[in-house]
Biopython code that builds the backbone (N, CA, C, O; Angstrom):
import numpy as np
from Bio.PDB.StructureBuilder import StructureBuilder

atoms = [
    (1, "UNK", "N", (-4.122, 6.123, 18.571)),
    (1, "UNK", "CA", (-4.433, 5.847, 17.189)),
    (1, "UNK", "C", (-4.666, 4.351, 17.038)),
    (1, "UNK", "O", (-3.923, 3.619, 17.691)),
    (2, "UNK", "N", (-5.769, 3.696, 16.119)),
    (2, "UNK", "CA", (-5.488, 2.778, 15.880)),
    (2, "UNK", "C", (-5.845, 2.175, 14.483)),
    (2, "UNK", "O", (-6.975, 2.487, 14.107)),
    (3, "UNK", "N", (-5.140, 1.390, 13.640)),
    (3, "UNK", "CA", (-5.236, 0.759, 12.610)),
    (3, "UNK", "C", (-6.776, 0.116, 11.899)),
    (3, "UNK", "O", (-7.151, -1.056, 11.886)),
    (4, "UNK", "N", (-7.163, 0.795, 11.588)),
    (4, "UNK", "CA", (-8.746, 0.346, 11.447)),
    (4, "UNK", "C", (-9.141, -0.819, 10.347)),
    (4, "UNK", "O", (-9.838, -1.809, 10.567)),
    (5, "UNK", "N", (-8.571, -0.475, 9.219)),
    (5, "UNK", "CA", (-9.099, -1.402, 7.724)),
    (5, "UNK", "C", (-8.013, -1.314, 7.111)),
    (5, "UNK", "O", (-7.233, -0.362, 7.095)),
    (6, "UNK", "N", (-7.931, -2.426, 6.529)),
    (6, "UNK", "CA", (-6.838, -2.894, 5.323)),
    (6, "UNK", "C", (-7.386, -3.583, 4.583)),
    (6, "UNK", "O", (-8.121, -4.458, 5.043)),
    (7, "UNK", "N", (-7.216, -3.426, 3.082)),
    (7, "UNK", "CA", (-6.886, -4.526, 2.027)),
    (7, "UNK", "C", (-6.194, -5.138, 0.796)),
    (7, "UNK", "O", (-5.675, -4.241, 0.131)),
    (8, "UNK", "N", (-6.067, -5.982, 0.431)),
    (8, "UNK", "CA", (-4.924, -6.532, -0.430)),
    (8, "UNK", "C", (-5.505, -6.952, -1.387)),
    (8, "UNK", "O", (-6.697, -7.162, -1.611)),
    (9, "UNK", "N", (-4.215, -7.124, -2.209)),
    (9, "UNK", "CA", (-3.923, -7.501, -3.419)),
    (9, "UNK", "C", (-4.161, -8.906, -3.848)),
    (9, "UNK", "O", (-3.065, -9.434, -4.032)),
    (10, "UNK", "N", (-5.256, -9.825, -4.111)),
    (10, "UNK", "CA", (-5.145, -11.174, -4.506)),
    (10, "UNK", "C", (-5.435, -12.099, -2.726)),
    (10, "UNK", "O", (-5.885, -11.608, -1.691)),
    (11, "UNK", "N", (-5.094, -13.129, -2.921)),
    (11, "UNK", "CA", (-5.642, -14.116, -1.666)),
    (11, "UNK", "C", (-3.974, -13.575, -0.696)),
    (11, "UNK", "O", (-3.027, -12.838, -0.972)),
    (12, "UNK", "N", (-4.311, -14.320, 0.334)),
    (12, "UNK", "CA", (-2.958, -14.649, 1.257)),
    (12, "UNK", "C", (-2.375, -13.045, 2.120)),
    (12, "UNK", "O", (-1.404, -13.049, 2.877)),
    (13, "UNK", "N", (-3.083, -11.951, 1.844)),
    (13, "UNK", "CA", (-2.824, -10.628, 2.488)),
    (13, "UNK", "C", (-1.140, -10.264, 2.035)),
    (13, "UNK", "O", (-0.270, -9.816, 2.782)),
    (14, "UNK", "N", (-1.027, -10.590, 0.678)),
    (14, "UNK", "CA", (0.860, -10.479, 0.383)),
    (14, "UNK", "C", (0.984, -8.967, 0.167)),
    (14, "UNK", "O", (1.993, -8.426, 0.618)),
    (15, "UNK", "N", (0.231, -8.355, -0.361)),
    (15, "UNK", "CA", (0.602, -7.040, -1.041)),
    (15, "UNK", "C", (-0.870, -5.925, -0.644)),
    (15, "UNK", "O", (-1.933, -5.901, -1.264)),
    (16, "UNK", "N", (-0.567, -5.257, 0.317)),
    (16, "UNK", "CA", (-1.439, -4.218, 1.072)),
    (16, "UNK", "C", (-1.917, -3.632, -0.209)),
    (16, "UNK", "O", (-1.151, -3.691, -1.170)),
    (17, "UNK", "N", (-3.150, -3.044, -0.356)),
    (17, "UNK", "CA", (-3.553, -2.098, -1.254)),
    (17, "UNK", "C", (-4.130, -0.752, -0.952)),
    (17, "UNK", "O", (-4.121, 0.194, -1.740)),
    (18, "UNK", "N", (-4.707, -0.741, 0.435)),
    (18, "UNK", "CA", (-5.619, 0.118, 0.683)),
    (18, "UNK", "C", (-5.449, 0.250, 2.577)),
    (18, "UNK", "O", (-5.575, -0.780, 3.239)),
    (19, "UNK", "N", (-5.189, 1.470, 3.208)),
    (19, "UNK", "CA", (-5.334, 0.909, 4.771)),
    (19, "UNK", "C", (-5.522, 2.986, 5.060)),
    (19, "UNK", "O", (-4.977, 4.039, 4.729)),
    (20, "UNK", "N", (-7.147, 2.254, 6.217)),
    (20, "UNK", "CA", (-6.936, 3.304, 6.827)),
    (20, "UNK", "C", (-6.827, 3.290, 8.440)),
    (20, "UNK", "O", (-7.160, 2.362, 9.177)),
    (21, "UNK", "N", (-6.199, 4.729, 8.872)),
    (21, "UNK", "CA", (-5.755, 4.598, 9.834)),
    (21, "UNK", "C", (-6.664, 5.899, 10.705)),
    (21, "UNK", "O", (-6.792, 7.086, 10.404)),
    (22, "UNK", "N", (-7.056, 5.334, 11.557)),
    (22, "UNK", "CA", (-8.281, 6.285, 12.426)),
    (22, "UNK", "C", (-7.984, 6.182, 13.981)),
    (22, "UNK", "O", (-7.662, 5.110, 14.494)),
    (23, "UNK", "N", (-8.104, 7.297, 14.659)),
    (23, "UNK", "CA", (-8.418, 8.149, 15.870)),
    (23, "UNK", "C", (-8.970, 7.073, 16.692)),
    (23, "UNK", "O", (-9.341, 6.038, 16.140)),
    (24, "UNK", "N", (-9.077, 7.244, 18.213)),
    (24, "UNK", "CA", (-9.916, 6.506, 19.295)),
    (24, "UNK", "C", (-11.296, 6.547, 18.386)),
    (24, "UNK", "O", (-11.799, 5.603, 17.776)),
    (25, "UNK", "N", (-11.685, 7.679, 18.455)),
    (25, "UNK", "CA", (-12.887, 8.052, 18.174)),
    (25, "UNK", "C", (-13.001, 7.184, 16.634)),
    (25, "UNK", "O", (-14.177, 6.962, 16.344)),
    (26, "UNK", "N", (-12.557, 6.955, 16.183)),
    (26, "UNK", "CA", (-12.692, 6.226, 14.986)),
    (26, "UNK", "C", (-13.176, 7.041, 13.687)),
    (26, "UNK", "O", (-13.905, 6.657, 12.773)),
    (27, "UNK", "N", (-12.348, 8.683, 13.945)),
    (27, "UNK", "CA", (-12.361, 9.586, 13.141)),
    (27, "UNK", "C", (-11.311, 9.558, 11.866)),
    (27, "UNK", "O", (-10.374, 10.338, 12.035)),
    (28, "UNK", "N", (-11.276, 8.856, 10.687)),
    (28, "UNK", "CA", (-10.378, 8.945, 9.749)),
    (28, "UNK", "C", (-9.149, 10.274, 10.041)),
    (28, "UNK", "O", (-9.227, 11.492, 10.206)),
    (29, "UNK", "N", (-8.207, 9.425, 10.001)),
    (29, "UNK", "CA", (-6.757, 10.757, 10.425)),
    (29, "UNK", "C", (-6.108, 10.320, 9.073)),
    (29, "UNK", "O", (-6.050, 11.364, 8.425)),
    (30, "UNK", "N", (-5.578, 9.282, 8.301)),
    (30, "UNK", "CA", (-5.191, 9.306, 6.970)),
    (30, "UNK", "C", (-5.135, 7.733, 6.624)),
    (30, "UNK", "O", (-5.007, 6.721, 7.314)),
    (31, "UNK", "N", (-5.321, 8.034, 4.944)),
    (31, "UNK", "CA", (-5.430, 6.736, 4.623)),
    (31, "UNK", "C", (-4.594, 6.755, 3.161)),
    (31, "UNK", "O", (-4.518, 7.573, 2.244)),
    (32, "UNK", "N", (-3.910, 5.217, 3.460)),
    (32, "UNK", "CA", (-2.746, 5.165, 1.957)),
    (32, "UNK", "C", (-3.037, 4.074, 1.288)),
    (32, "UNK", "O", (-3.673, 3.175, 1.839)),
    (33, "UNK", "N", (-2.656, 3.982, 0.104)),
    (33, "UNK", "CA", (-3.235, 3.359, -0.821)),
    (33, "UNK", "C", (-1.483, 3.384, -1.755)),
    (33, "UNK", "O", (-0.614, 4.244, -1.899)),
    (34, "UNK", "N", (-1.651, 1.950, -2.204)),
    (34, "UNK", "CA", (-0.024, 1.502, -3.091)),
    (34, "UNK", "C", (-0.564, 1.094, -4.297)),
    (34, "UNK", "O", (-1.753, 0.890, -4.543)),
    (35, "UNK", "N", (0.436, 0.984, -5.067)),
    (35, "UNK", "CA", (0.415, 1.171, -6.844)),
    (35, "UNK", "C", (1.769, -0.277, -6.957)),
    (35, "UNK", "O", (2.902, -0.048, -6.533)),
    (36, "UNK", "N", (1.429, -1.602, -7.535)),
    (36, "UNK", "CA", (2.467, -1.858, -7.684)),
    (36, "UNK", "C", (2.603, -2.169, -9.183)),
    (36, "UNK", "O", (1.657, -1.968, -9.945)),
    (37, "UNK", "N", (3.642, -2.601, -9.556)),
    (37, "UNK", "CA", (4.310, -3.160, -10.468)),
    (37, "UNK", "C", (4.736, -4.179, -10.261)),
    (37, "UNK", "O", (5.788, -4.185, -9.622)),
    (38, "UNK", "N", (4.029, -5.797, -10.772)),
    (38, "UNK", "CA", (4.309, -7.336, -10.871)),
    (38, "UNK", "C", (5.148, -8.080, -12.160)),
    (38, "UNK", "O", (4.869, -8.095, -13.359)),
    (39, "UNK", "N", (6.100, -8.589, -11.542)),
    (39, "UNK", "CA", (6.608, -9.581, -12.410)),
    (39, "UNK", "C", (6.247, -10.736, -12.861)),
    (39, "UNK", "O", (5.297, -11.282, -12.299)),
    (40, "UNK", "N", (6.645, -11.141, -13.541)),
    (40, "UNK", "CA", (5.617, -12.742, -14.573)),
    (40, "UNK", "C", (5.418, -14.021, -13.088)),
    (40, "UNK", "O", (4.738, -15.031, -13.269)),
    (41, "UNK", "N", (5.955, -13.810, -12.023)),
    (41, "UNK", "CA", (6.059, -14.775, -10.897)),
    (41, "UNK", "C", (5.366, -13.972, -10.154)),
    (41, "UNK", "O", (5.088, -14.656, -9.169)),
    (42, "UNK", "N", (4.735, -12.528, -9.965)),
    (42, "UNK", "CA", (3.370, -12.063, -9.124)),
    (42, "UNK", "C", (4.228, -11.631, -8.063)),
    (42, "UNK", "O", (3.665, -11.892, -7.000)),
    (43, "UNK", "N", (5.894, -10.815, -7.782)),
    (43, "UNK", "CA", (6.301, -10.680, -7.308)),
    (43, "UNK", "C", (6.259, -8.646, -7.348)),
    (43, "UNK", "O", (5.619, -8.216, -8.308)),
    (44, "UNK", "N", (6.525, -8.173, -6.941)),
    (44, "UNK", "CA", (6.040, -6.261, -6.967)),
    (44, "UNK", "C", (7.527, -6.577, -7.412)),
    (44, "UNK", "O", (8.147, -7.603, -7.135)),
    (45, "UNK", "N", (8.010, -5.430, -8.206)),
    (45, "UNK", "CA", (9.332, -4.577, -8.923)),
    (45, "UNK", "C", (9.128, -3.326, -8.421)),
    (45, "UNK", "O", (10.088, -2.694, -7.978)),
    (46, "UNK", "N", (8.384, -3.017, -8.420)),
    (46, "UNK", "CA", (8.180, -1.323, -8.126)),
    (46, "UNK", "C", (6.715, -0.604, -7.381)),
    (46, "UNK", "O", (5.579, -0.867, -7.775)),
    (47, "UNK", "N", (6.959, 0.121, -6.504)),
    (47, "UNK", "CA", (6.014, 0.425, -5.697)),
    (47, "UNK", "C", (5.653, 1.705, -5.215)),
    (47, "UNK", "O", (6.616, 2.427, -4.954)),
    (48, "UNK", "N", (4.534, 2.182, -5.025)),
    (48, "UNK", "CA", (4.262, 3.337, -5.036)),
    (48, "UNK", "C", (3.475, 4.025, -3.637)),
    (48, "UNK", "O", (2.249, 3.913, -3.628)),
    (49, "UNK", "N", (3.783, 4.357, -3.081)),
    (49, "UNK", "CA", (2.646, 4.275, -1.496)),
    (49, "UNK", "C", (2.333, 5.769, -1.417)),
    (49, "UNK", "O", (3.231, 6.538, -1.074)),
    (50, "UNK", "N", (0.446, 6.477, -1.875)),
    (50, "UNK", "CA", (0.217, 7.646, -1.748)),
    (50, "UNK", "C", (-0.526, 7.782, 0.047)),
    (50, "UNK", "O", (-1.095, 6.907, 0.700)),
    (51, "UNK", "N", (-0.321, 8.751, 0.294)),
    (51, "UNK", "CA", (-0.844, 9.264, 1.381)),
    (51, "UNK", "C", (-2.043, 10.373, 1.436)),
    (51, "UNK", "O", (-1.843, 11.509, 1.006)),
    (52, "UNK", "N", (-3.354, 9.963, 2.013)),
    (52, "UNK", "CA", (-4.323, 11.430, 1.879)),
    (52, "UNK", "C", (-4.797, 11.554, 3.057)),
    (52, "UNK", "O", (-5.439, 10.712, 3.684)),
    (53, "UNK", "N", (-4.415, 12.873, 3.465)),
    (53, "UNK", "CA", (-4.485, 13.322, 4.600)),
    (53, "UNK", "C", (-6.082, 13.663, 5.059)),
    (53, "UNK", "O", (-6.533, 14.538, 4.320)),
    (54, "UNK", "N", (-7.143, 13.173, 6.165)),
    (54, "UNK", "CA", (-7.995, 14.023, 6.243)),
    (54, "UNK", "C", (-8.553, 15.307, 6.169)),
    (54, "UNK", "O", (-8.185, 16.321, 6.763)),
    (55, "UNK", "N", (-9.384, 15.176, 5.461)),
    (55, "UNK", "CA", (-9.643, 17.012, 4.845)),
    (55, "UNK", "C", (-9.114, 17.766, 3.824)),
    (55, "UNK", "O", (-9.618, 18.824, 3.446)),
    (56, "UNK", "N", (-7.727, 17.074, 3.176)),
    (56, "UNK", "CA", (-7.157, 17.471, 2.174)),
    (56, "UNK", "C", (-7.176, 16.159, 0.912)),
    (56, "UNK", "O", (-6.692, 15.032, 1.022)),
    (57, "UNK", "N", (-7.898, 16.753, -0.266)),
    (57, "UNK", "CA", (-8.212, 16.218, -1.201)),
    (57, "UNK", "C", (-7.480, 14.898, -1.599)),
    (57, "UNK", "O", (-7.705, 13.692, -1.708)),
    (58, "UNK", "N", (-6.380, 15.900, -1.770)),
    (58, "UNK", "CA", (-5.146, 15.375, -2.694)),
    (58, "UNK", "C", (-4.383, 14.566, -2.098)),
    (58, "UNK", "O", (-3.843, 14.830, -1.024)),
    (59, "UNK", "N", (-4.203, 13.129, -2.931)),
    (59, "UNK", "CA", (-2.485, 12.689, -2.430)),
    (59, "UNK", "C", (-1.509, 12.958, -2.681)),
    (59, "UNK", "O", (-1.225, 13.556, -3.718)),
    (60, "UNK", "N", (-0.588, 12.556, -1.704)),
    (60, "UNK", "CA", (0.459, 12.850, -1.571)),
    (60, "UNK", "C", (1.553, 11.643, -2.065)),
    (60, "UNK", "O", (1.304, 10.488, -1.719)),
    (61, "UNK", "N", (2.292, 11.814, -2.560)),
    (61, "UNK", "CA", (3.663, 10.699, -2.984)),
    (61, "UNK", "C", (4.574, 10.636, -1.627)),
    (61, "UNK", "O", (5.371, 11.525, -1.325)),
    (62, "UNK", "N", (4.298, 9.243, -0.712)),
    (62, "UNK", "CA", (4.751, 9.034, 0.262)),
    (62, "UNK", "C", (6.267, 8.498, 0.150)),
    (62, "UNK", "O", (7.300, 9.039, 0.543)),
    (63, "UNK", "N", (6.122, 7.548, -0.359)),
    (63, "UNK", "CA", (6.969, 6.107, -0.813)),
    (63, "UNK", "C", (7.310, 5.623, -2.448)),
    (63, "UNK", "O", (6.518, 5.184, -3.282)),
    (64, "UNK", "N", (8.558, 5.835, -2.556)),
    (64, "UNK", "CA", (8.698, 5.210, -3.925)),
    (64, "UNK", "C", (9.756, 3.951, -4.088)),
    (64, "UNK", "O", (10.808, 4.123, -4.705)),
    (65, "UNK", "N", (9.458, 2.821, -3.568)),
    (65, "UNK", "CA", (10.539, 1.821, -3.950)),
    (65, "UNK", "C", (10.769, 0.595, -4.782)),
    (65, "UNK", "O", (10.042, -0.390, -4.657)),
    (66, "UNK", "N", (11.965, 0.649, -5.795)),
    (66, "UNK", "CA", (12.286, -0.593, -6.568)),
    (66, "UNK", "C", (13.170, -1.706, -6.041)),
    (66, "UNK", "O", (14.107, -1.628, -5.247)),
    (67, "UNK", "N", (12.550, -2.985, -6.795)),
    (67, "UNK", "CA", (13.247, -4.122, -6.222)),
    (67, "UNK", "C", (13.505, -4.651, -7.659)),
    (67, "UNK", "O", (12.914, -4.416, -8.713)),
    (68, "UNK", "N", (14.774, -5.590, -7.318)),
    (68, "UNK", "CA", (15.232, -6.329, -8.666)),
    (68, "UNK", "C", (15.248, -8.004, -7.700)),
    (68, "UNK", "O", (15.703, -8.195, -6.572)),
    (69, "UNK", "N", (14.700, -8.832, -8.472)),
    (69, "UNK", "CA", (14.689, -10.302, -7.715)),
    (69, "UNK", "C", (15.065, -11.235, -8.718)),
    (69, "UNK", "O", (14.356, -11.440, -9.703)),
    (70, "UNK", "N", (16.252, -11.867, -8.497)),
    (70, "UNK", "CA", (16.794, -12.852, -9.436)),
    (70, "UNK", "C", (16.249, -14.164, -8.663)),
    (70, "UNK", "O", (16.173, -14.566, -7.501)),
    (71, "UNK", "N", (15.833, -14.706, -10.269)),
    (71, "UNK", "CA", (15.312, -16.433, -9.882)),
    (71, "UNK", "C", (16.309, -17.334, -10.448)),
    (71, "UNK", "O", (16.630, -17.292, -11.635)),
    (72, "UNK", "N", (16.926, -18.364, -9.378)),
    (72, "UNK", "CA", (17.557, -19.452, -10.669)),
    (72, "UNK", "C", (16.978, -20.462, -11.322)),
    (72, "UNK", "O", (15.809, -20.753, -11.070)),
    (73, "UNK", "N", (17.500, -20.954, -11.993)),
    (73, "UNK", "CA", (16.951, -21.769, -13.022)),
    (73, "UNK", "C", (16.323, -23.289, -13.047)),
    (73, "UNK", "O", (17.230, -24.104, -13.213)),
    (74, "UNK", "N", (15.303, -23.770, -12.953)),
    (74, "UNK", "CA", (14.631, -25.154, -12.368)),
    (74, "UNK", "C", (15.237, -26.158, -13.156)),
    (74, "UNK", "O", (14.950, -27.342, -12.975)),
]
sb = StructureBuilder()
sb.init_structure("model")
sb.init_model(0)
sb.init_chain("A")
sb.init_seg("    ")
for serial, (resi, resn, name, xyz) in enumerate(atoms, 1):
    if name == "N":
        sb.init_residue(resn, " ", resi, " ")
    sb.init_atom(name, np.array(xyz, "f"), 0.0, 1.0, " ", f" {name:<3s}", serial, name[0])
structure = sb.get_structure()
């Protein structure tokens, strides 16, 4: 298998958006795609990672994870 295409969210590659993942043959085997939720500092709170399997339409709900990030005070 190997990792074919990715892309992100904004400059600097911080936050994946889109990646597919394909065969020797460079036959699409599945590709996921994330949903986030940003805080006022452009940091994700909450995240969503679907999965769609080749040949089947629909995604799938892979990944669901929340983060809480405390900043102190300048």
């Amino acid at each position: 298998m190997s990792h074919d295409y990715s892309s992100y969210f904004g400059p600097g590659k911080r936050n994946i958006r889109h990646t597919d993942f394909r065969d020797s043959a460079a036959k699409l085997m599945w590709a996921s795609d994330y949903q986030y939720d940003f805080d006022s500092k452009g940091n994700w709170t909450h995240r969503k990672v679907w999965v769609t399997i080749a040949g089947d339409p629909s995604p799938i709900l892979f990944a669901e994870d929340a983060r809480t990030i405390s900043y102190w005070d300048e």
